[in-house]
N, C-alpha and C positions, 0 to 999 in steps of 0.2 A: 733382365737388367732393371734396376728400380726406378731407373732414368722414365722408360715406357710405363713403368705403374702409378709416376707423377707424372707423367704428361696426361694419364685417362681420368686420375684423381683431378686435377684442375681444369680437363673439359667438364667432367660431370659437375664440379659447385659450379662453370659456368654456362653451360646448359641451365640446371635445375633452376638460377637465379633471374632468368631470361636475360642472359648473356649480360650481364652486371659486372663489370673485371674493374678492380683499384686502380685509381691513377700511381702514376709512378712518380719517384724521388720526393714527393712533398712529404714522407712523413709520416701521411694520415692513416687511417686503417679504415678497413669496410669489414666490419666484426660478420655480417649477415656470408662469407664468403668462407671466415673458417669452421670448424666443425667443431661441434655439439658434442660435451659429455656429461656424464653423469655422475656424482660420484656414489659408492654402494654405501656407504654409510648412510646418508638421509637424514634430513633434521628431523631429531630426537624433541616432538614438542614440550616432555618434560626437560630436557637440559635447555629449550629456549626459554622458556619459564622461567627457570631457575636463574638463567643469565640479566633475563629483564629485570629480575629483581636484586641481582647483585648489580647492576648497572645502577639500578634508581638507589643504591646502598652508599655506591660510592664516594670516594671525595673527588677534587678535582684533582688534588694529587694524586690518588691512586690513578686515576683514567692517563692523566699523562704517563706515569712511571711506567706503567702498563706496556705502551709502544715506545719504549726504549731498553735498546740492550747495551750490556756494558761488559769488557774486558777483564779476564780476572788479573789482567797485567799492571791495569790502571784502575782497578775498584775492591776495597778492602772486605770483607764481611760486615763489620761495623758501619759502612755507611749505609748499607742497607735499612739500618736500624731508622733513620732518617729521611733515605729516599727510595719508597715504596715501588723500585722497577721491576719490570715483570720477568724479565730474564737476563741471565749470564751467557757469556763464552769464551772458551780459549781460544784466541788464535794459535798459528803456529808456530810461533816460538816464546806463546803462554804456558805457564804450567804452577803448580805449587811451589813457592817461594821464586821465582822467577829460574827453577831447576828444571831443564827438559829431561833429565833423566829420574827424575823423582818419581821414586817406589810409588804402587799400585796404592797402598795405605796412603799416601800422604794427599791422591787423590780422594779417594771416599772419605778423609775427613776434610778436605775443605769444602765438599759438595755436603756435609754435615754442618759443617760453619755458619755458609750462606743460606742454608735451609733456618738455621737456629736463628740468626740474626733477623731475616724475614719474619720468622713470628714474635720479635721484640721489635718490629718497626712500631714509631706511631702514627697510628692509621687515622687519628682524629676522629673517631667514631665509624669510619669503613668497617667493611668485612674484610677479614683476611681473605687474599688472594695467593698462590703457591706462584713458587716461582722454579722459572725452566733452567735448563742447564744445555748449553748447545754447542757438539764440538764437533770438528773436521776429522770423523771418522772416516776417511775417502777409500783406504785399502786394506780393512781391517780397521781396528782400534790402535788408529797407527800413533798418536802419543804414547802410550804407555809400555813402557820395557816389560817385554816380556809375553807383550801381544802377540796373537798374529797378524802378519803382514804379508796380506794377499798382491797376486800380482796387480799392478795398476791395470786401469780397463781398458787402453789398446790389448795387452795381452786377452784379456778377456775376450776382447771383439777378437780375436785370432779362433777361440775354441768353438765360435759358433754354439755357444750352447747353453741356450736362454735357461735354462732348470739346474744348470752348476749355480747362477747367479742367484740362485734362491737361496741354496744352501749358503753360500756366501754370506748374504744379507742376514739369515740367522744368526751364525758362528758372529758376526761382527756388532750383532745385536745386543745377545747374552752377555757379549765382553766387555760392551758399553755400560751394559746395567751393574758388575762388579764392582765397578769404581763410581758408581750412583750418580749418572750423568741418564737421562730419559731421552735427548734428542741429538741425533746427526746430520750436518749440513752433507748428505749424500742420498740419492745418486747424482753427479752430474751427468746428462743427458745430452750437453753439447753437438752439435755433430760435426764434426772438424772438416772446414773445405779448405783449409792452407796450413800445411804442414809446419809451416815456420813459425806457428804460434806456441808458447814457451809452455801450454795447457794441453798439448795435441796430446799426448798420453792421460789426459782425463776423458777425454773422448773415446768410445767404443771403437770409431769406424767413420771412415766418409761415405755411409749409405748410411741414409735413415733408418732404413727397413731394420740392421742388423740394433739399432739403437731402441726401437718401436720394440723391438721382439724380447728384447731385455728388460724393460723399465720397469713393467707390472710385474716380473717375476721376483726382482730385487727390490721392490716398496713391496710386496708382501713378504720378502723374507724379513725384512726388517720389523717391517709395522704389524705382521701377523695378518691374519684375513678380514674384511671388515664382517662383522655379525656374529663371526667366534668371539667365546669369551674372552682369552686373550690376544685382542686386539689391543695392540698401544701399552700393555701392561708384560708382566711378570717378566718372559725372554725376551720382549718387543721394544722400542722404541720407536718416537716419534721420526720420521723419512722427509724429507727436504729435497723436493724435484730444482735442481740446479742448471743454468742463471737463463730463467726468462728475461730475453731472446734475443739468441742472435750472434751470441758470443762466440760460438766455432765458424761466422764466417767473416769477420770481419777484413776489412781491407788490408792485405799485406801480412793479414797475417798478427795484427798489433795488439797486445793484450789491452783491453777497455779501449777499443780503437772506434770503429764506425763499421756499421753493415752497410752495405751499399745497394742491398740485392731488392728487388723488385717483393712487394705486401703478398705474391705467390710464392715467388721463395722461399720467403722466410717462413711460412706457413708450411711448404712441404717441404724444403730440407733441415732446417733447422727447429722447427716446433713438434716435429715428428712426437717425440716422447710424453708429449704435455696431456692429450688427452688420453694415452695410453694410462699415464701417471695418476690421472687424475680418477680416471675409469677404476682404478684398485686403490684406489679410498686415498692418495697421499695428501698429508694431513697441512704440510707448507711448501711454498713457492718461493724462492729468491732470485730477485731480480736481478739481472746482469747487470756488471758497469758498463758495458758499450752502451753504442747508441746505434739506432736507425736511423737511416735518410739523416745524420748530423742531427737528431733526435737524443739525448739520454732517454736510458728506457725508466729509470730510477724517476721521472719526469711527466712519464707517458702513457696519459691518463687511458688514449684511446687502446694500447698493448694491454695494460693494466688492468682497468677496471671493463672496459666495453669488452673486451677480449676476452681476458682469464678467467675474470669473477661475471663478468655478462655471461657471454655465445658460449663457452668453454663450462659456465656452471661451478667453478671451484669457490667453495665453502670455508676454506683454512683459511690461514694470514698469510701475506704476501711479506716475506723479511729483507733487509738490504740488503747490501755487500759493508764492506770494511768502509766504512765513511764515505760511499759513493753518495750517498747524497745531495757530499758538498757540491759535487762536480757539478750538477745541474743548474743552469745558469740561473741566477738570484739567490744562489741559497752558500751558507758554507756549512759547515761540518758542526757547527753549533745551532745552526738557525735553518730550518730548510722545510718552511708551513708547505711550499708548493709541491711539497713532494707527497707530504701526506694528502695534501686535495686531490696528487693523481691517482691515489690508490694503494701508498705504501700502509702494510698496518704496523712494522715495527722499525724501527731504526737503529741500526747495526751500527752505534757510537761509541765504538771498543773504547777509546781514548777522551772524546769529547760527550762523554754521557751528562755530564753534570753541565754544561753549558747549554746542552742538550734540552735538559730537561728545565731549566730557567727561562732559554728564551721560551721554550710552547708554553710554559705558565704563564709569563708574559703576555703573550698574543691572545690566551684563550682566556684572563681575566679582562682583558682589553676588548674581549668581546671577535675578534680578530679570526677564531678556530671556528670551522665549522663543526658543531659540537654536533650532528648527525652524522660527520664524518668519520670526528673521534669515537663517538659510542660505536658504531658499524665497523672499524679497527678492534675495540677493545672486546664488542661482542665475538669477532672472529678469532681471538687468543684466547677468550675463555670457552671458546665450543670446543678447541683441540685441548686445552687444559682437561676441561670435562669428562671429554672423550677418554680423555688418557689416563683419566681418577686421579691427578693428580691432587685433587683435594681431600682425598683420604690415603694419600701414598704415606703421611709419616715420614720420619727422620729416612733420608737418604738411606742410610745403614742397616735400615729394619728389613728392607723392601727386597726382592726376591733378589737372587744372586748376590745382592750385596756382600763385601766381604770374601765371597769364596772366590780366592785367587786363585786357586787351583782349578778353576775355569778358564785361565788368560792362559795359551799358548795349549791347550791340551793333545791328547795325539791325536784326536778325534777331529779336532779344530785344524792342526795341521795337516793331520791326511787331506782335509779337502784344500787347502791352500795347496799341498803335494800332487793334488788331479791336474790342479788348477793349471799350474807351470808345467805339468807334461802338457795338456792339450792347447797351450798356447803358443809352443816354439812352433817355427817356420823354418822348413829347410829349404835355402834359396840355391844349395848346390850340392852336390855329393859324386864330383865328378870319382871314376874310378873304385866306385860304391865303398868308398873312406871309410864311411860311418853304418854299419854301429864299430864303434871300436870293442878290442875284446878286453873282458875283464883281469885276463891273467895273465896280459902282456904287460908293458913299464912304456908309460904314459909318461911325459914332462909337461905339466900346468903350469901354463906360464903370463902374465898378464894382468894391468893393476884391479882387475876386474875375478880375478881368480878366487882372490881369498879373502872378500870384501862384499860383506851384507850389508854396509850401509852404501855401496854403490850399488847395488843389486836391488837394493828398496828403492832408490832414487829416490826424489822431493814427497815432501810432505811423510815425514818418516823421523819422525822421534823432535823434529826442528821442520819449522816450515821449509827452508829450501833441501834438508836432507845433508847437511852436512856438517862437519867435525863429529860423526859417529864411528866405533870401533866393533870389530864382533863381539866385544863382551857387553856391547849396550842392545845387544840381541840376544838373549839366554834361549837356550832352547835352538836357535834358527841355525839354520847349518847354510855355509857358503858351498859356492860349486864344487873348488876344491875336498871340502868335507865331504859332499856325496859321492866325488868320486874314490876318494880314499878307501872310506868305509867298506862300498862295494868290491872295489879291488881287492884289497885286503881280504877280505872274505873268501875269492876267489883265486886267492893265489897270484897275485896281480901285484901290481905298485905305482902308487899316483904320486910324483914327487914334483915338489913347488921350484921354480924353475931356481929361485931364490935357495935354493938349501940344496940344490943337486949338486952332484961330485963335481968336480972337471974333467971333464973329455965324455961325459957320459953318452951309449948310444941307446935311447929311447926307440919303441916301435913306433909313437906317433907321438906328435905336439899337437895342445889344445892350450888355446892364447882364447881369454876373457878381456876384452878391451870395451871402451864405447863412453858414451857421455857420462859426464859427472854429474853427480844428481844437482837439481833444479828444480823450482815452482816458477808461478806465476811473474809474465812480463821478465823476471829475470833471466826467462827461459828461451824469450825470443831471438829468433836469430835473420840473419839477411837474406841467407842462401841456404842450403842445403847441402853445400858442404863439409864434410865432416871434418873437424879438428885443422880445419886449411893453415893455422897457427905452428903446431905441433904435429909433425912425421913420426913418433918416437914408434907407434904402434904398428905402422906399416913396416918400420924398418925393423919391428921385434919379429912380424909376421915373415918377411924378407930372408930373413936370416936363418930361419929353422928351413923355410921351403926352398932358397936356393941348394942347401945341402943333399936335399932330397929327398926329407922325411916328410913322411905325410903330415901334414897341418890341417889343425881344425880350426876355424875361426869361430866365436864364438861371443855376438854383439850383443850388447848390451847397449839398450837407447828407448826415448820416448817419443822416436818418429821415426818413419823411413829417412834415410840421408846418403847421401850419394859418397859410396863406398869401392868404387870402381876397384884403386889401386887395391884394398884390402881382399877382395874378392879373389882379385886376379893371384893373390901371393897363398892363398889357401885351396887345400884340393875339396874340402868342403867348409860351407858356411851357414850359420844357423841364427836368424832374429830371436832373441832371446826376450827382447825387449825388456822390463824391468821387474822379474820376477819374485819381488818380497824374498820375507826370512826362509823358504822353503828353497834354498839351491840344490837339493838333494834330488827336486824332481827331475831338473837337467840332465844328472845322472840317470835318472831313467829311461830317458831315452834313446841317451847318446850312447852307451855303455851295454853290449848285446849280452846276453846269458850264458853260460860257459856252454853250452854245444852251438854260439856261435846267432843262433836265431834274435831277433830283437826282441827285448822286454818291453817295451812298449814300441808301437809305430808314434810316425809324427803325424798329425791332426791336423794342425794347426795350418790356416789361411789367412794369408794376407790380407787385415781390417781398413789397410792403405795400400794409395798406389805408391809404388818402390820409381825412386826418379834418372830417368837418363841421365842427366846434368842438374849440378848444382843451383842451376836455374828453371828447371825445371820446376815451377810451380805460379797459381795452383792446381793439383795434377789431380784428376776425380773422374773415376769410372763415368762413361757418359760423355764427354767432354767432345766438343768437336777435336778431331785431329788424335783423338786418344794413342799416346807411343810411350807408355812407361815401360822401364827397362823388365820390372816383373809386375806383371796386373794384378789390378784386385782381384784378391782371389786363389791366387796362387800358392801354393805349398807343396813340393817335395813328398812324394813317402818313401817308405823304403822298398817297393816295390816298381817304384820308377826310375827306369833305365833312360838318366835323361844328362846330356854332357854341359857342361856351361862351358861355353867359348871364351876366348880373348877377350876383357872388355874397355873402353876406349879409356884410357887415365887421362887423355891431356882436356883442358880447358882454359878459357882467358882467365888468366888471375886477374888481369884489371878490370875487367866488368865486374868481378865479386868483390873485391878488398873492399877497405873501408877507405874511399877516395877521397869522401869529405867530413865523415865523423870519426870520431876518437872513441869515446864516452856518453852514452845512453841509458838513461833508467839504472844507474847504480851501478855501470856492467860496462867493460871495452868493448866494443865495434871491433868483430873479427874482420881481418887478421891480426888486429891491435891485442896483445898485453899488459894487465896493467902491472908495474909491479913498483917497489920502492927500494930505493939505491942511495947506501952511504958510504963512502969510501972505495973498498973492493967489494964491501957487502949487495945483493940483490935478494931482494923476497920478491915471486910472484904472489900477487893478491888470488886468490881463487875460493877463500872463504868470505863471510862477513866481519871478520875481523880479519888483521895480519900488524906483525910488528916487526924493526928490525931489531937484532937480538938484546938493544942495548937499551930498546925503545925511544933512540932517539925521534924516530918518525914512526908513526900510527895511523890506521886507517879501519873505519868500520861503517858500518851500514847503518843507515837514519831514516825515518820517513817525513817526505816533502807532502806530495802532492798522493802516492799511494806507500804502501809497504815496503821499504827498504826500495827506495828510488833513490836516493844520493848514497854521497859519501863522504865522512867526515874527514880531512887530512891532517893530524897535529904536528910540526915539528916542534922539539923543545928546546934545541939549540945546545945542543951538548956535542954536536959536529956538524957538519955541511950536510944535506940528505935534498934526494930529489922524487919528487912524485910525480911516475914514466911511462909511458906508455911504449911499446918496443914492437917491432914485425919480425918475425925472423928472415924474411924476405924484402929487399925494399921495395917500397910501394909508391909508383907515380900518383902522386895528388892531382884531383883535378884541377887543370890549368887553366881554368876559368873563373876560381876562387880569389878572394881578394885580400881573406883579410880570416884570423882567429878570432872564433870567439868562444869565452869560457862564463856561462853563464855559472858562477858562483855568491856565496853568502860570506864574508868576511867575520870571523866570531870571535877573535882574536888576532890586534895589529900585527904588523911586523915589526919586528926588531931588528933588520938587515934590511939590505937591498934583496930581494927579489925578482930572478931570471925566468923567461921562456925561452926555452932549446929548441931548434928543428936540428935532429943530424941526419946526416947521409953517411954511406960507409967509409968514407975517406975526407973528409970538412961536416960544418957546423956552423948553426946562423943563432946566435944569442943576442937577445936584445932584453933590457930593463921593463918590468911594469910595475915596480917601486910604487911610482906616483900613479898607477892604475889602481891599483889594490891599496893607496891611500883613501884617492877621491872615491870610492868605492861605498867610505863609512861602513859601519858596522852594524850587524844583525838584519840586513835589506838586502834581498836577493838583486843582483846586476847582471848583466852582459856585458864582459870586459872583454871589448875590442882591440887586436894589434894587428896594425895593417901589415899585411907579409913587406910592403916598402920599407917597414923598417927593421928587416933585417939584411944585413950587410950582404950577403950572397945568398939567397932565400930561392936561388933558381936552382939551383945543387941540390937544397935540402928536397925541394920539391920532385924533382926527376927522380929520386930515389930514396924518400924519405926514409928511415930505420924507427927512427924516434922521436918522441915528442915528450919534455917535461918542463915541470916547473918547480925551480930549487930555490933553496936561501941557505946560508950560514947560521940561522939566526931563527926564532921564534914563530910561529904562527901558526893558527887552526881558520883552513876554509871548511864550506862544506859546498861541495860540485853537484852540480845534476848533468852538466852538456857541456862537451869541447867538440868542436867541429871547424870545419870552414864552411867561408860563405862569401 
């Protein structure tokens, strides 16, 4: 257990240090207590030469532009011409001309753009300096149509198999250099201790060890070997160890929440990767938005610089997150010197680069910058530029792989993505040895999961959160359905989508593809660990084939273990698919035996998490006093185990889980809550970033407040009554010790009507006016608008069994929300 290999790791630093241990909860760090690496690169005394002297070349322009980056969502080519910054990036739902599905060419010429416009900046008598390109390659070269898209790294952490992760990091490397982009913000290294974090499938594993065992082998598939020649160049790219520290264990689970864990913990279960990462040359570090001890770490000089770049010895630059910055107290998103005096060297100011970059002019002609600080930043971006040759790279376009597309998505590139998702399923049951199914039988596929590779990619896949995609914005990738077709067919077999089968057909076995809908960051968080506790449709799909009697396969799709009792129990086998990229065909390999019967492949694949008894179960970590998850880390099924899964318990308190005193959190309803919009007889569920109803009287889409896509925008336009609702399909007792609603919203647009809040229950309804709420409210300043439940007329109904909650008008208006709850 890795439990006992951290417990001998932190006697021996505190032996060796004559029993020297960190105080707890203040925050601080005792650098002398973590461990020492090295990296194999080594400063090159001609590239520091050469830096001294482009440093003493500089302007003061250049030194600032330098440690700022900017979004290509909100920064043109042409400003470049003006403001000398040292790097670009796309976010996730960046791309050329604001199109997430724009052709492979339309990337490599606007990486041709910004490179052109860069050498027509004026530089005021500076040397030219090159500029980076830095995008969220996390599972593959998951922006671009046509890529491959590897399983996410839970699946990975299931294959146990640190030297697939090489090959990985290669194939995802070469793809990146196509489309003439040099750096990826991957690997993340996280190590996940609470499942409920919306990032748990960026995580490998909640043991270190399995995380430690991967890092080096995927920063050298990336970044190449340090001391070969092509390091950082031709199939390479620059490797980004992701988000020191701290970020997989935060409290509850909360994306950029608080670590709470003691200056040992955090060191051996979460920094596991760091000097592994650091040890195989990786060239930059980005810093988490959480915080420690109520610390930002974006903030925190002694993580930062005593730590990483001290005891730790890392050489590259440390990059932010998306405008985490601001968050550190003193500072916002345009102005934030304290962050660089802790040791940030560039600042990830997708949106506010240009305010960005006036206030540090500002400060450091004011004398204000510590300009040893700046130069020691700027030297550290031009040691990986150096490194990287990025000063004799030439036009994007020139430069190796450039151009040949017929490197994105190759078979070559797929088959290892097609290893990948064999050795990652987990067979969590096979009562009745169900599986392998045969190929020459007549299979019914049935499930929204079936025939759906942008649910099968989940988040971070062509769009930040992974959705509004179709299989044609995956060329090449084949859904589950597809590989099992294929195969069948071939064998004399027939895989029919449950959607196009005859009536009355009798199938040899059902295989139902269900599970979460894709997600990223914070939007991803959840309360409990119960799965879809909103929506039965899929149990009741699973229900319906296995009460007849036909063998059922379940077959989940998810970016965490979740508590799936009832689904388990309706299938005679069940298989963690977790979220296998454009390659569904490997699933088929598996699952699908060879016609005399034998399996084409066995399942491999070990549980990277523990699988939880109860929806409340967490957080649930091999180790743990009292350790009872329903399947341990570890655990995986082969086909050579003869093993029965019993009855498993379905019932639980709904009321401890619902959402008893929120609605609306972070851009996203509070399960069991729904959001959806209702005019007339019309109903839309929200479930994207946008939604309308058909007539677009009312509109709703995703904004960013305080991080990415955390509110919500609401417009009516008054061309009929409409309401913006939240729904349970169960009702839900409120807690009865709340007093009062509160809807912290921004007013952007008056009303034209009276304006209602609803509570219903399933049989009455308590409506009361906040007209003159959302007047005194004024416009463009975010509020908390309070209604005490007193004022509504029977608000003790609504409460016993709440159904609903909205807020309607006849009439005109655009809020924009972050939070409904009680309080």
């Amino acid at each position: 257990m890795f439990q006992s290999r951290l417990a001998l790791f932190s006697l021996v630093w505190f032996v060796a240090l004559g029993g020297v241990a960190s105080s707890q909860n203040d925050g601080e760090v005792h650098p002398q207590i973590w461990p020492e690496s090295e990296s194999p690169v080594g400063l090159d005394p001609k590239i520091e030469s050469r830096i001294t002297k482009l440093i003493s070349q500089m302007t003061l322009r250049q030194k600032v532009g330098q440690v700022i980056q900017a979004d290509i969502g909100s920064i043109q080519p042409d400003d470049l011409k003006t403001y000398p910054l040292g790097s670009v990036l796309n976010g996730g739902n960046s791309a050329p001309g604001g199109d997430n599905r724009a052709d492979a060419q339309a990337w490599l010429d606007l990486a041709d753009a910004f490179y052109q416009a860069s050498r027509q900046c004026d530089l005021q008598g500076g040397p030219y300096i090159p500029l980076m390109w830095g995008t969220d390659a996390v599972h593959g070269h998951n922006n671009i149509v046509g890529a491959t898209f590897f399983p996410h790294n839970i699946g990975l952490g299931a294959t146990r198999n640190p030297k697939l992760l090489r090959e990985i990091g290669a194939v995802t490397a070469k793809e990146i250099r196509v489309t003439g982009q040099e750096w990826t913000f991957a690997p993340t290294i996280a190590v996940v201790r609470d499942d409920r974090w919306g990032r748990t499938y960026e995580g490998y594993s909640e043991d270190p060890a399995v995380t430690a065992s991967y890092t080096g082998e995927l920063i050298e598939g990336i970044q190449g070997v340090a001391g070969q020649d092509d390091f950082l160049t031709g199939a390479h790219v620059i490797a980004t160890a992701k988000h020191f520290v701290g970020d997989g264990g935060t409290f509850g689970g909360k994306d950029q929440g608080d670590n709470q864990m003691s200056e040992e913990d955090l060191r051996d279960l979460q920094a596991a990767g760091y000097p592994v990462a650091i040890n195989a040359g990786v060239q930059c570090v980005m810093a988490s938005f959480s915080s420690w001890q109520g610390k930002k770490i974006h903030g925190h000089r002694g993580l930062l610089t005593d730590v990483l770049k001290g005891r730790m010895g890392f050489d590259g630059f440390i990059v932010g997150d998306w405008n985490a910055h601001g968050q550190v107290p003193g500072c916002t998103v345009t102005d934030a010197l304290p962050v660089l005096n802790a040791g940030l060297d560039m600042f990830m100011a997708p949106d506010s680069w240009k305010g960005m970059f006036d206030s540090l002019m500002q400060h450091a002609e004011a004398g204000e910058v510590d300009m040893a600080r700046l130069d020691d930043a700027v030297r550290r971006i031009l040691r990986v530029k150096l490194r990287a040759k990025l000063f004799d790279a030439g036009l994007p376009s020139t430069r190796p792989f450039a151009g040949d597309f017929d490197q994105l998505g190759t078979p070559e590139h797929r088959d290892v993505a097609r290893r990948a998702v064999r050795q990652s399923l987990v067979m969590l049951k096979n009562n009745k040895q169900t599986l392998p199914l045969s190929p020459s039988s007549t299979i019914l596929v049935a499930g929204d999961g079936a025939d759906n590779i942008g649910k099968q990619c989940g988040g971070w896949s062509l769009s930040w959160q992974g959705t509004g995609n179709s299989n044609d914005d995956f060329p090449g990738g084949t859904s589950i359905y597809d590989g099992l077709k294929a195969q069948m067919n071939a064998a004399g077999g027939d895989a029919i989508l449950a959607s196009e089968a005859a009536p009355g057909i009798k199938p040899d076995a059902v295989l139902v593809v269900f599970g979460e809908d894709p997600y990223a960051e914070f939007q991803g968080d959840v309360e409990t660990l119960a799965y879809k506790p909103e929506d039965r449709s899929d149990l009741q799909l699973l229900q319906q084939y296995h009460d007849q009697g036909i063998p059922t396969v379940g077959v989940f799709l998810s970016g965490r273990p979740l508590w799936v009792n009832a689904e388990i129990n309706a299938t005679d086998a069940f298989v963690a698919a977790w979220l296998p990229g454009s390659e569904g065909v490997g699933v088929a390999d598996v699952l699908l035996a060879k016609t005399d019967g034998t399996p084409q492949y066995d399942f491999q694949g070990k549980l990277p998490y523990s699988w939880p008894r109860t929806p409340d179960q967490t957080p649930l970590n091999v180790g743990d006093e009292n350790y009872d998850p329903l399947f341990a880390y570890g655990y995986g099924l082969t086909y050579g185990d003869q093993v029965t899964v019993g009855e498993l318990a379905e019932s639980y308190d709904a009321q401890n889980l619902a959402g008893r005193s929120r609605f609306f959190q972070s851009g996203r309803a509070v399960a069991p809550w729904q959001m959806t919009l209702a005019a007339d007889d019309e109903t839309v569920a929200v479930r994207a970033t946008r939604a309308a109803t058909t007539d677009g009287t009312l509109q709703i889409y995703s904004a960013d407040e305080k991080a990415q896509e955390d509110i919500r925008v609401v417009r009516w336009n008054g061309a009929r009554p409409a309401a913006f609702a939240f729904t349970s399909p169960t009702p839900v007792e409120l807690a009865s010790d709340q007093k009062s609603i509160r809807i912290r919203l921004r007013v952007d647009q008056p009303a034209s009507e009276d304006v209602t809040l609803r509570l219903s229950a399933s049989d009455s309804s308590a409506t009361v006016s906040i007209t003159d709420r959302i007047a005194a409210a004024g416009q463009g300043q975010w509020v908390s608008l309070t209604v005490p439940l007193t004022s509504f007329s029977n608000s003790d109904a609504a409460l016993s069994g709440c159904s609903g909650i909205e807020i309607a008008t006849d009439g005109s208006l655009q809020i924009s929300v972050s939070d409904i709850d009680l309080q």
